[in-house]
Phi, psi and omega in degrees: 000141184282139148316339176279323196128359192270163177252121168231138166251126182242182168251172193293326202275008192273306155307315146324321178269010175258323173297317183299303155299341187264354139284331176300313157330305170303296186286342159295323174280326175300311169333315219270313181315332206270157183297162156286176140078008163288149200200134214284165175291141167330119174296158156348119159143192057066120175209129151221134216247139176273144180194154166216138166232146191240130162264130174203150143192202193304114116114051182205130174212118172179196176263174180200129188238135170237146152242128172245100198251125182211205168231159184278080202269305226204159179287333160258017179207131179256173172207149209207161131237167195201136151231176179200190189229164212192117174246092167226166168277117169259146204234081189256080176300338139294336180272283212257343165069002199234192172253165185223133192229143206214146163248142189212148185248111163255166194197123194204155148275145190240121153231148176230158161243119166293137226247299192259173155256024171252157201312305198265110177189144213268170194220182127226135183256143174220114150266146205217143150168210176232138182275133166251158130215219158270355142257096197278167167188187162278169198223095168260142189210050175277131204232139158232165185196192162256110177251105134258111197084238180260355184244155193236171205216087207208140200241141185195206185202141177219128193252109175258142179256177187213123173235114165254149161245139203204151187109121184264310173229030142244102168237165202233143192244124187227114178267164179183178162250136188263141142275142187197120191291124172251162181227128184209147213242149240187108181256137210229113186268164152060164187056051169277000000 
């Protein structure tokens, strides 16, 4: 019955197939409303990122292979540690006119933040820990990037130090830091 008063009468099953369409309908209009290429913020849980990177700046070049294992603690903030391994060149053109090739271990912690919740979404990374080698020092690494899906895409700055010793019976030592662009490429597992 109607606010005016009419009355319809129907069979049961004529209603059901009137409920049935009028959801399909309804979730045919939600499909269409929602982005494309949407995809939920990382779950809760286990996340891990494999990643190379290539390094360069003023008189400093090389690779870099990271692994970082953590967890997805919040839908936009991972918390993580991570080491890797690092080859790089030094082109020490004030002392020495030659190259120098140095290996370094780093170990550090990672947090990152996720921006959006779609497949294609910007990030900031920030890795602080300590590089062992033939130089130890800190190991600062903060990155922005892109994820796309499971891979990631990412521009970033790595503060390398450098110690020359000089001198055959005076000798004398002078540290400092390259600033050095890293670019890097990051495949990202788990907490899906």
């Amino acid at each position: 019955q109607t606010s005016d008063g009419s009355v319809f009468a129907y069979e049961m099953e004529d209603v059901e197939k009137m409920a049935k369409e009028q959801k399909q309908k309804t979730e045919k209009e939600k499909k269409t409303t929602e982005p494309t290429g949407k995809l939920k913020y990382p779950n809760r849980g286990y996340r891990g990122i494999l990643s190379l990177s290539y390094v360069t700046g003023n008189d400093v070049d090389g690779f870099s292979f990271t692994t970082v294992h953590g967890a997805q603690i919040f839908p936009k903030l991972f918390v993580g540690g991570g080491i890797g391994i690092e080859d790089i060149s030094y082109l020490d053109m004030k002392y020495f006119g030659n190259n120098s090739e140095w290996l370094f271990v780093p170990v550090f912690a990672d947090v990152r933040f996720d921006f959006v919740k779609y497949k294609i979404s910007p990030f900031v990374d920030l890795r602080l820990g300590v590089r062992f080698g033939d130089v130890s020092d800190v190991y600062f690494a903060p990155l922005v990037g892109c994820r796309f899906s499971h891979f990631n895409l990412s521009l970033g700055y790595e503060a390398i130090q450098y110690s020359y010793t000089l001198g055959n019976t005076t000798k004398t030592t002078y540290t400092g830091y390259y600033g050095a662009l890293a670019v890097r490429l990051a495949f990202d597992m788990g907490a899906r």
